[in-house]
N, C-alpha and C positions, 0 to 999 in steps of 0.2 A: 504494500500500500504506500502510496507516495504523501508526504509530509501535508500536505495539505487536505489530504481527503482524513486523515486524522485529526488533524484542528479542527473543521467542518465537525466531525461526527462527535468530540468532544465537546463542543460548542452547541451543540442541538440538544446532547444530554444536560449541559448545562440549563439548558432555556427552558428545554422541559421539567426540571426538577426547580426550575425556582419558579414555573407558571404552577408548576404542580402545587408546592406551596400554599402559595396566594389561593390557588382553589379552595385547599383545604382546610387554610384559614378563614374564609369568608361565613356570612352570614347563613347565608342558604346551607353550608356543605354543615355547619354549627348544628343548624334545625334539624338536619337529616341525622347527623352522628345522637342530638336527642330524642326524637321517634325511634330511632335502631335500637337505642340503650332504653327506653321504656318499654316497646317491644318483647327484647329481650326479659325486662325484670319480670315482665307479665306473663311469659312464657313459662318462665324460674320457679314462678308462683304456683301456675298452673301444674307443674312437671311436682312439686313440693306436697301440692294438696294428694296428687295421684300416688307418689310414694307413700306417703302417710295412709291414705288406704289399702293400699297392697300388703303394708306392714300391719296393719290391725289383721286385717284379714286371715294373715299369718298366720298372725298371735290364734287367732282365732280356732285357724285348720290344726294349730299345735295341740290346743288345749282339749280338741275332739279325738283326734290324735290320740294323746294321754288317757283320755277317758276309757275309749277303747283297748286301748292297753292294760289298764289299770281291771276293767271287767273280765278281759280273756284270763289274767292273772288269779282273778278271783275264783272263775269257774274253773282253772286248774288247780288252783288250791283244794278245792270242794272235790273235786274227781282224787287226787291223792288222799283226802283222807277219807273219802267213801270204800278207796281199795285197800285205805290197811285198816280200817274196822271189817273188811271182809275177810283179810288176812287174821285177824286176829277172832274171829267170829270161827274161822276155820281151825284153827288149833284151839280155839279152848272147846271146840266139839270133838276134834280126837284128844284132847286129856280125858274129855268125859268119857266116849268108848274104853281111853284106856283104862280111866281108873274101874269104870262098869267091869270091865274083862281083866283084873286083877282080884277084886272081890269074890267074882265067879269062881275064878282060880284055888282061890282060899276057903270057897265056900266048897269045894268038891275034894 
């Protein structure tokens, strides 16, 4: 590239960067950056309330959750000691045979 068409193209960046500037300092580009930035907060807000219900919700699907958990727990407590009162229902009727069929024994 020949020396000049480098100044040229230096020079154009310059112009745009200091027009650009002034754009973006003026009145109107001000107005606009405040609509985007209210926008935004309202957006912020909207997106805040939505989280805050997804998280109850949660809490919510947790606690049923738990409940559930907390009953299955229960009804398998209830089933193990239904089988060792059967268990134990079941030996103390062969002590009883036994001792029946030891008496016999002593009675002949």
């Amino acid at each position: 590239m020949s020396a000049l068409k480098n100044f040229r193209l230096i020079s154009y960046g310059f112009l745009l960067g200091t027009a650009g500037i002034a754009v973006l300092g003026s009145r109107d580009a001000k107005k606009i950056y405040t609509e985007v930035t209210a926008a935004a907060k309202r957006c912020g807000g909207c997106v805040m309330k939505k989280a805050e219900e997804i998280r109850e919700s949660c809490e919510d699907i947790s606690a049923e959750a738990d409940a559930i958990n907390e009953k299955r727990a229960e009804e398998e407590r209830a089933r193990e000691i239904e089988g060792a009162k059967a268990v134990l229902a079941a030996a103390e009727e062969r002590n009883t045979k036994a001792g029946e069929a030891e008496k016999a024994d002593d009675a002949e």
